[in-house]
N, CA, C and O of each residue as an XYZ file, in Angstrom:
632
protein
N      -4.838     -9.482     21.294
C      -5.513     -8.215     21.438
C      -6.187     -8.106     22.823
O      -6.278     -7.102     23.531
N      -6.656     -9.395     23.063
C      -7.409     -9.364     24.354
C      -6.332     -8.909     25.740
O      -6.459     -7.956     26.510
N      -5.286     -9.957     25.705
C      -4.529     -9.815     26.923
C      -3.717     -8.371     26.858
O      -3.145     -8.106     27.915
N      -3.528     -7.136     25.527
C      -2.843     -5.959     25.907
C      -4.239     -5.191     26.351
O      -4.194     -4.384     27.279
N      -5.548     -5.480     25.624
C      -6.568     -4.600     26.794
C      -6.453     -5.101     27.788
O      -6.775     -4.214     28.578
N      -6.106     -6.292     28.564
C      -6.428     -6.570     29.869
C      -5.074     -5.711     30.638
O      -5.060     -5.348     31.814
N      -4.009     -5.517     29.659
C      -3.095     -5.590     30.819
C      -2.831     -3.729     30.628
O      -1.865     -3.193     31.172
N      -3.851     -2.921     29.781
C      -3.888     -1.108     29.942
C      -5.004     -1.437     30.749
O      -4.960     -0.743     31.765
N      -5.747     -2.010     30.744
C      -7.101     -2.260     31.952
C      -5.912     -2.270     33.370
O      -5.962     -1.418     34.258
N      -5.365     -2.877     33.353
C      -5.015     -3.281     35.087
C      -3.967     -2.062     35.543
O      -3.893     -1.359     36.551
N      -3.185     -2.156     34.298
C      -2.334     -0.102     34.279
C      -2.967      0.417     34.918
O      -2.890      0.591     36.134
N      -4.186      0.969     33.701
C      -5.065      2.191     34.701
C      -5.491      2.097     35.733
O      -5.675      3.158     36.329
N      -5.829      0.876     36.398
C      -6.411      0.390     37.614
C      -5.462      0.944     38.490
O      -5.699      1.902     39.226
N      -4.487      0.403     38.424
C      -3.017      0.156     39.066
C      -2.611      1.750     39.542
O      -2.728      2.236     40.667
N      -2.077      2.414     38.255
C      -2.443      4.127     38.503
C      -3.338      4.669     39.069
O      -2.870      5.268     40.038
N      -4.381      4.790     38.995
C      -5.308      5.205     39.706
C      -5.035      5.051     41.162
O      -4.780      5.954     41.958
N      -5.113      3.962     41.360
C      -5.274      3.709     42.697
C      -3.644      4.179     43.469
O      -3.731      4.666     44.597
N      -2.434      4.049     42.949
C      -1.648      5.349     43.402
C      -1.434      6.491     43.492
O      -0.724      7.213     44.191
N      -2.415      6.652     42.372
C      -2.813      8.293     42.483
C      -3.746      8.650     43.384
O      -3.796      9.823     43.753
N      -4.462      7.879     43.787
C      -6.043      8.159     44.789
C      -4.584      8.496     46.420
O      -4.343      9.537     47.032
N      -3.933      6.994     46.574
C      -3.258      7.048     47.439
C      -1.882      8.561     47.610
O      -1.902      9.317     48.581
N      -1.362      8.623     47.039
C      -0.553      9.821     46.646
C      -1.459     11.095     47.720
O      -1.323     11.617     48.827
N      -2.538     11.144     46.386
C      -3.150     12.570     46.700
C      -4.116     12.927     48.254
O      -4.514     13.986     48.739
N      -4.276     10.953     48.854
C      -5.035     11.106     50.031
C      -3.842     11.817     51.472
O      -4.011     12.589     52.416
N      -2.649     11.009     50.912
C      -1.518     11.106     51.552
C      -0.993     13.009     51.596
O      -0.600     13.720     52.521
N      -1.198     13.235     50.359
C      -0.830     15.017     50.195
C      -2.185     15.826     50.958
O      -2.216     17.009     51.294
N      -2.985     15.073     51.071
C      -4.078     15.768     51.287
C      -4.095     15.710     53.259
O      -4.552     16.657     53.899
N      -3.568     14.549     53.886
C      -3.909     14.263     55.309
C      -2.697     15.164     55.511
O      -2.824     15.890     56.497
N      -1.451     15.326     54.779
C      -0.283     16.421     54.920
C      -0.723     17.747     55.549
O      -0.470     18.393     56.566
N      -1.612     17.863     54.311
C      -2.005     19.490     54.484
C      -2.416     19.694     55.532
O      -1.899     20.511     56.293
N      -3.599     18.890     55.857
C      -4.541     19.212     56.875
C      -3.743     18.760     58.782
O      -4.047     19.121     59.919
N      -2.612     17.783     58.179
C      -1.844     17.913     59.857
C      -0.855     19.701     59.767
O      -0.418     20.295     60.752
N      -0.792     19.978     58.908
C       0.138     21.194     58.390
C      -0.793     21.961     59.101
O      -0.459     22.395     60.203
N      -1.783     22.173     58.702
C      -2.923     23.197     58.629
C      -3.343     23.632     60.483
O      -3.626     24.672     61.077
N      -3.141     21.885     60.944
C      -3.664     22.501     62.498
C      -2.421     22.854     63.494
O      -2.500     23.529     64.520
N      -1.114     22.164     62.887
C       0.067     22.515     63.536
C       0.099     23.817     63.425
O       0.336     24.505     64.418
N      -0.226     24.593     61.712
C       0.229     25.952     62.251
C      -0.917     27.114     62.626
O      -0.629     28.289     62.853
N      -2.159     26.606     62.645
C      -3.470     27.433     64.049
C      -3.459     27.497     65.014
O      -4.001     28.297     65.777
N      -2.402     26.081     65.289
C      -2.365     25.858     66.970
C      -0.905     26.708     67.053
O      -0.660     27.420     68.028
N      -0.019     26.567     65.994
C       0.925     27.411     66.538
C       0.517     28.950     66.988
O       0.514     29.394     68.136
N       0.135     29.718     65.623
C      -0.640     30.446     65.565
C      -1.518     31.516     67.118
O      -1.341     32.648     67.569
N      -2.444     30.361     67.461
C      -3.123     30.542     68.283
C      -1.989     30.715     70.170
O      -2.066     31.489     71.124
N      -1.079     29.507     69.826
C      -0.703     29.597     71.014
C       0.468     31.069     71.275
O       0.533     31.798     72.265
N       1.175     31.118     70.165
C       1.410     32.849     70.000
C       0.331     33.627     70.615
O       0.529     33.908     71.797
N      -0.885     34.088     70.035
C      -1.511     34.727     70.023
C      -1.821     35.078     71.760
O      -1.803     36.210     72.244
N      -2.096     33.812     72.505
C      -2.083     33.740     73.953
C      -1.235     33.860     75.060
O      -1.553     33.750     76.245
N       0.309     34.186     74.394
C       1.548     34.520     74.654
C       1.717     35.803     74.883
O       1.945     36.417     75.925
N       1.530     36.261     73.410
C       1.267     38.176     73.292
C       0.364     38.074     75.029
O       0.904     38.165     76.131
N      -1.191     37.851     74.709
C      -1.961     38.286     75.781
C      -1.699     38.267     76.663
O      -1.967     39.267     77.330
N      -0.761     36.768     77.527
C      -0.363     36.503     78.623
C       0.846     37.391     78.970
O       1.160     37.730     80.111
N       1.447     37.703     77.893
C       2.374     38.743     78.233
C       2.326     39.891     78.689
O       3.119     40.366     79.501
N       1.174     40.555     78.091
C       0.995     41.626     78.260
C       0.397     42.318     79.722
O       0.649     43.283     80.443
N      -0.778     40.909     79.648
C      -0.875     40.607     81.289
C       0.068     40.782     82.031
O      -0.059     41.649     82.896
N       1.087     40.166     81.961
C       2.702     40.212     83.097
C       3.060     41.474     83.436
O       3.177     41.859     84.600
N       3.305     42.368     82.124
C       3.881     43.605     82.125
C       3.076     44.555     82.662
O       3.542     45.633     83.030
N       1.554     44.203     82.781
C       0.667     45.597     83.080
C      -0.395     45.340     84.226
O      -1.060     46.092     84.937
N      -0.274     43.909     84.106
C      -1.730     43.794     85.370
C      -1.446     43.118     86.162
O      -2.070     43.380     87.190
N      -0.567     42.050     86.296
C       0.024     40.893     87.381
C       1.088     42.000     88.360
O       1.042     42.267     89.561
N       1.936     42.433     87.369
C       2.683     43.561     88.362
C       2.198     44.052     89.902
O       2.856     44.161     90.937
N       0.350     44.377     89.537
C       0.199     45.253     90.810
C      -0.236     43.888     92.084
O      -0.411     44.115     93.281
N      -0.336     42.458     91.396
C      -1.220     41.095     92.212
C      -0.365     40.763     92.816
O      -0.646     40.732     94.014
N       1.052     40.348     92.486
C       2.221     39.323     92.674
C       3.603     40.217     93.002
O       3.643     41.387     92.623
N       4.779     39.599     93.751
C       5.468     40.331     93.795
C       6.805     39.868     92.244
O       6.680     39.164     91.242
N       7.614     40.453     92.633
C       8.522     40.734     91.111
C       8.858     39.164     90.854
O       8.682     38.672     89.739
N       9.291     38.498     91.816
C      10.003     37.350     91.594
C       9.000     36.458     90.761
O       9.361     35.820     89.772
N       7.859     36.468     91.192
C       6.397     35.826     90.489
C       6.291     36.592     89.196
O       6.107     35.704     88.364
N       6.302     37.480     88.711
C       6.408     38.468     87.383
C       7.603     37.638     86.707
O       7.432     37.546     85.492
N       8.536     37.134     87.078
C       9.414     36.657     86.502
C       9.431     35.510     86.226
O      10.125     35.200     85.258
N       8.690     34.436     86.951
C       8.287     32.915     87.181
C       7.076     33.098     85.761
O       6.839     32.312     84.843
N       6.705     33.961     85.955
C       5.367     34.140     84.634
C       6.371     34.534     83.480
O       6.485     33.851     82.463
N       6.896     35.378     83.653
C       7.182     35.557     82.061
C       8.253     34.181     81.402
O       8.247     33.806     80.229
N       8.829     33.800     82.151
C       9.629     33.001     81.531
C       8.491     31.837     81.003
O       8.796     31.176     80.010
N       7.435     31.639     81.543
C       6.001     30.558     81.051
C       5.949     31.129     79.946
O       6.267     30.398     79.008
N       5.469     32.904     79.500
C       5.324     33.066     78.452
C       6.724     33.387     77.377
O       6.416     34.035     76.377
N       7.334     33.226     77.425
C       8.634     33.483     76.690
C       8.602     31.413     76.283
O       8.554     30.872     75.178
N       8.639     30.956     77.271
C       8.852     29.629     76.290
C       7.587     28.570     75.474
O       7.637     27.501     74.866
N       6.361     29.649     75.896
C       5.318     29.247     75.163
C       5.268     29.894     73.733
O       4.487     29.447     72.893
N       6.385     31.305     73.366
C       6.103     32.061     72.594
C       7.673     31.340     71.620
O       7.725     31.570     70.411
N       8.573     30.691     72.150
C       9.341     30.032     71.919
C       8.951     28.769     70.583
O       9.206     28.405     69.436
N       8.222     28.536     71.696
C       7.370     27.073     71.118
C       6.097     27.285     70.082
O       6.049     26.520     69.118
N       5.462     27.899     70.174
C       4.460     28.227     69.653
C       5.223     28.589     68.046
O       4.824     27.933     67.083
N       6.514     29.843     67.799
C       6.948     30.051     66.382
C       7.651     28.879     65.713
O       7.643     28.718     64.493
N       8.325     27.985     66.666
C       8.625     26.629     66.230
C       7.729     25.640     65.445
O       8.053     25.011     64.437
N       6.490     25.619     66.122
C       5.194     24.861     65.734
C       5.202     25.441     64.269
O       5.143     24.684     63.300
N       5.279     26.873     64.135
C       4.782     27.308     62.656
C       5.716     27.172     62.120
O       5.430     26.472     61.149
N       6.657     27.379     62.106
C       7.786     26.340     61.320
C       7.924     24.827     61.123
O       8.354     24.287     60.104
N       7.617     24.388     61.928
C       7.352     22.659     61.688
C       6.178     22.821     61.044
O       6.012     21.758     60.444
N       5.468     23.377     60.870
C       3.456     23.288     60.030
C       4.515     23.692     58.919
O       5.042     22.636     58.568
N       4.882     24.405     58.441
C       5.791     24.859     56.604
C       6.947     24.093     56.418
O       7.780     24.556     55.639
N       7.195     22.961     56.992
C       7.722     22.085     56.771
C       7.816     20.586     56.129
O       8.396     19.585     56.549
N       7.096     20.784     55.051
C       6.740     19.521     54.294
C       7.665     18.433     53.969
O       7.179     17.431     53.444
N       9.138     18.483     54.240
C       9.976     17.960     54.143
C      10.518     16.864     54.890
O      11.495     16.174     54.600
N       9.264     16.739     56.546
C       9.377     16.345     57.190
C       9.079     14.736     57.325
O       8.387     14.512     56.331
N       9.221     13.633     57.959
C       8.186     12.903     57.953
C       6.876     12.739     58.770
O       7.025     13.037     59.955
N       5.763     12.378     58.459
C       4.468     12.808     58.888
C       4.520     12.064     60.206
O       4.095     12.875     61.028
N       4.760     11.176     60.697
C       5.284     10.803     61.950
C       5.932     11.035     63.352
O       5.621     10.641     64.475
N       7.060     11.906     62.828
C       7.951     12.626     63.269
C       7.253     13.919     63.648
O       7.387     14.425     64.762
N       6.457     14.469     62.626
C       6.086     15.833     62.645
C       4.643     15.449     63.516
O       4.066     16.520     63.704
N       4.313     14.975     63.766
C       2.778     14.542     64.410
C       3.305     14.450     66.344
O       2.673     14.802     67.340
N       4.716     13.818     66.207
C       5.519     13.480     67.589
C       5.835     14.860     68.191
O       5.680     15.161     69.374
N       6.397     15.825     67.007
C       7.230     16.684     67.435
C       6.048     17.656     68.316
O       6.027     18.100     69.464
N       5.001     17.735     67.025
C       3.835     18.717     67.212
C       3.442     18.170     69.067
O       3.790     18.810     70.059
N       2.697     16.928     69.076
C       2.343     16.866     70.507
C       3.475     16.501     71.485
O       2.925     16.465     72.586
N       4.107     16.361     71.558
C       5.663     17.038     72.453
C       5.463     18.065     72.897
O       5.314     18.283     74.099
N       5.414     19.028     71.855
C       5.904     20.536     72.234
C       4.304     21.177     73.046
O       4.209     22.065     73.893
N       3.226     20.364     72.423
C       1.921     20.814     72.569
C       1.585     20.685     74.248
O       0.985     21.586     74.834
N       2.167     19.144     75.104
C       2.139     19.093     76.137
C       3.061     19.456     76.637
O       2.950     19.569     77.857
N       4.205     19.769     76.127
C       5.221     20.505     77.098
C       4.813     22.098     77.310
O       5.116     22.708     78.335
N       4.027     22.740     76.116
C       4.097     24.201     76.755
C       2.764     23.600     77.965
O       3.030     23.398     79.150
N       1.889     23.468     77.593
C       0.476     22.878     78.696
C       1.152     22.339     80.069
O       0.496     22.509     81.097
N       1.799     22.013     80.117
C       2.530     21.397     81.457
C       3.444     22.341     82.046
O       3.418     22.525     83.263
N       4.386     23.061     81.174
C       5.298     23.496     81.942
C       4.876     25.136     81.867
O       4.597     25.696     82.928
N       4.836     25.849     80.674
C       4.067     27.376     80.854
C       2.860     27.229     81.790
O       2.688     28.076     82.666
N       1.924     26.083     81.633
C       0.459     26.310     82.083
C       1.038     25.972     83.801
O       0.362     26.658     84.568
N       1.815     25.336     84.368
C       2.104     25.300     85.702
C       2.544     26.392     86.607
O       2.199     26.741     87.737
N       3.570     26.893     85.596
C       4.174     28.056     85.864
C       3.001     29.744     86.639
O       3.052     30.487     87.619
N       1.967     29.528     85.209
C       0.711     30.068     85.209
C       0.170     30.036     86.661
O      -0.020     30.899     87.518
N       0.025     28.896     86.604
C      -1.181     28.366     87.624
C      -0.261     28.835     89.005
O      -0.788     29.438     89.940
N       0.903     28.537     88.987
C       1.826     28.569     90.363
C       2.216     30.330     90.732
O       2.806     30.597     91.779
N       1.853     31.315     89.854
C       1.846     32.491     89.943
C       0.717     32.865     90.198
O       0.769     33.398     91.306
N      -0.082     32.887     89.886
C      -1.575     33.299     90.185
C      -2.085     32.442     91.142
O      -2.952     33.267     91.431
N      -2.319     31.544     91.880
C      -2.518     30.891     93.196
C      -2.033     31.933     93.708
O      -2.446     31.579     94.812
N      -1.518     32.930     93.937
C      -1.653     34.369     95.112
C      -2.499     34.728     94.787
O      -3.435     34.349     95.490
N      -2.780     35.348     93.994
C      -4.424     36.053     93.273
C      -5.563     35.129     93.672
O      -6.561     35.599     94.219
N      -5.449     33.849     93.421
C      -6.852     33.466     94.192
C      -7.135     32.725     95.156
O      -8.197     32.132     95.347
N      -6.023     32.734     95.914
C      -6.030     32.698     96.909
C      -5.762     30.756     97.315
O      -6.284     30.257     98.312
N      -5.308     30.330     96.808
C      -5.274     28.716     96.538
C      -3.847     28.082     96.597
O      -3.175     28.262     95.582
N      -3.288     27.399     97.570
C      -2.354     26.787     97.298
C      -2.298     25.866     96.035
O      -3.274     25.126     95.905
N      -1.403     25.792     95.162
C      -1.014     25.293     94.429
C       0.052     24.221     93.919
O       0.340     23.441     93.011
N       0.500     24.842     95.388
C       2.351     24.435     95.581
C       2.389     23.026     94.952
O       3.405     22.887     94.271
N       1.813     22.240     94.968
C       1.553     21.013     95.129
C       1.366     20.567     93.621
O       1.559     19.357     93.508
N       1.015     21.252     92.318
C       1.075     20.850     91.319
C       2.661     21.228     90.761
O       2.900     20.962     89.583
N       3.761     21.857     91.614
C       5.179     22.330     91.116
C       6.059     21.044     90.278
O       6.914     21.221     89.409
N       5.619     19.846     90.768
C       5.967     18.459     90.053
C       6.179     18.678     88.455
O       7.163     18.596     87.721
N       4.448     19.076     88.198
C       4.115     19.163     86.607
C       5.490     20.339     86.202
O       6.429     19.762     85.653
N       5.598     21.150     86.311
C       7.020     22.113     85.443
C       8.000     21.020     84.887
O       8.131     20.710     83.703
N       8.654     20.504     85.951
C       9.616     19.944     84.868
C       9.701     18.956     84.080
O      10.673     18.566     83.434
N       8.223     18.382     84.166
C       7.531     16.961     83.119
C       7.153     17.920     81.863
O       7.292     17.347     80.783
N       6.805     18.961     81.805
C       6.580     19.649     80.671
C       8.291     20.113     80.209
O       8.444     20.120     78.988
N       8.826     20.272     80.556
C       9.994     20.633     79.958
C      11.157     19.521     79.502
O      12.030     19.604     78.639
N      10.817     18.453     80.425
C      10.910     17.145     79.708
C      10.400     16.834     78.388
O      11.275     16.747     77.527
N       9.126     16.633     77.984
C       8.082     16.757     77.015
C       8.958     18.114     76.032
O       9.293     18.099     74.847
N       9.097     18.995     76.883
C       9.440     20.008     75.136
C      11.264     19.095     75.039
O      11.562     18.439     74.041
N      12.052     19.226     76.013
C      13.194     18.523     75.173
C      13.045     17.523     74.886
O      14.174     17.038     74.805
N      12.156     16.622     74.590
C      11.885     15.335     74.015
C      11.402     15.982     72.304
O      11.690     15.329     71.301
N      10.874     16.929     72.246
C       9.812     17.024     71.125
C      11.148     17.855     70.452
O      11.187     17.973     69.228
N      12.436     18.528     71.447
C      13.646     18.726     70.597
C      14.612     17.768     70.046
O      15.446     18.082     69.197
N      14.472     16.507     70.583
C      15.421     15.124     70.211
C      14.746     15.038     69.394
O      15.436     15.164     68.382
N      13.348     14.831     69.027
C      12.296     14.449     67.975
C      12.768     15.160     66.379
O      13.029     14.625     65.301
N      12.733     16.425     66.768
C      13.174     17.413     65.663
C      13.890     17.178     65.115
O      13.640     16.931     63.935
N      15.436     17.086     65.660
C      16.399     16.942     65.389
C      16.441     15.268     64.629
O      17.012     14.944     63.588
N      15.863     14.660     65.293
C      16.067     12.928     64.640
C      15.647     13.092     63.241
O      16.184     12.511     62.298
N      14.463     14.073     63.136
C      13.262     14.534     62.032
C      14.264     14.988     60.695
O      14.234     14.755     59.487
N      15.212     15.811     61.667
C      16.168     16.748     60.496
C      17.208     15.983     59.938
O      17.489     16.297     58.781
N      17.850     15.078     60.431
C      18.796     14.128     59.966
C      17.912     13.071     59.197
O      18.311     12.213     58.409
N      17.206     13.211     59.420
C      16.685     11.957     58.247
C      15.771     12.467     57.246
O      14.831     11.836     56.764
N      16.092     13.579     56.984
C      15.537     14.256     55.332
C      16.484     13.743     54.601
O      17.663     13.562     54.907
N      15.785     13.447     53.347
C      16.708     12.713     52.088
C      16.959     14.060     51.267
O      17.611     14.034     50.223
């Protein structure tokens, strides 16, 4: 009698404590889910703005060719950014993979949109810049890395 209470004693123990683990595991899910897709979210949101900028107020600062050096920053930040929210509703993923993919893409738009940025507007304030042109294609490195990532991500769903 003694050793079957000991051994629903160590069960429940046993359960429990995969269940604690399980639900800590569903729970750190959510919350990497949760900032992948605010930050996606958000970096949309600064896309629209930056865009809109291009089309209505940079026009009269910069000449066309620079209007065009900018929008393509925001076109592949707005690229990246709906990707992010698709990888955040992607639970299927592994949390690893999806943590890689997320900061990949996170320093590739920051490097290569934010250079782009910076290398268009240095007319506006008057600042050579030339000199950070390096950073563009380390960020676009960084986003096709965070696309090998994806892809490795997608072949290895069970």
């Amino acid at each position: 009698m003694l050793s079957i209470g000991l051994i629903l004693f160590f069960e429940k123990k046993c359960l429990n404590s995969l269940e604690n683990m399980f639900e800590k595991s569903i729970e750190q899910k959510m919350r990497l889910n949760k900032t992948i897709l605010i930050t996606g979210a958000t970096l949309a949101l600064i896309a629209v703005l930056f865009g809109a900028f291009g089309a209505h107020g940079l026009k009269k600062l910069v000449d066309e060719s620079s209007v065009t050096s900018f929008n393509t920053g925001v076109r592949y930040q707005m690229y990246h950014a709906i990707v992010l929210i698709i990888l955040g509703n992607m639970s299927a993923l592994n949390k690893t993979f999806q943590k890689r993919i997320f900061y990949f893409f996170i320093g590739g738009i920051a490097l290569f949109s934010g250079s782009i940025y910076l290398l268009v507007i240095d007319e506006v304030l008057g600042i050579s810049l030339s000199s950070i042109g390096f950073i563009t294609p380390l960020g676009g490195f960084l986003l096709i890395f965070g696309w090998i990532f994806f892809i490795a991500a997608l072949v290895k769903i069970k």
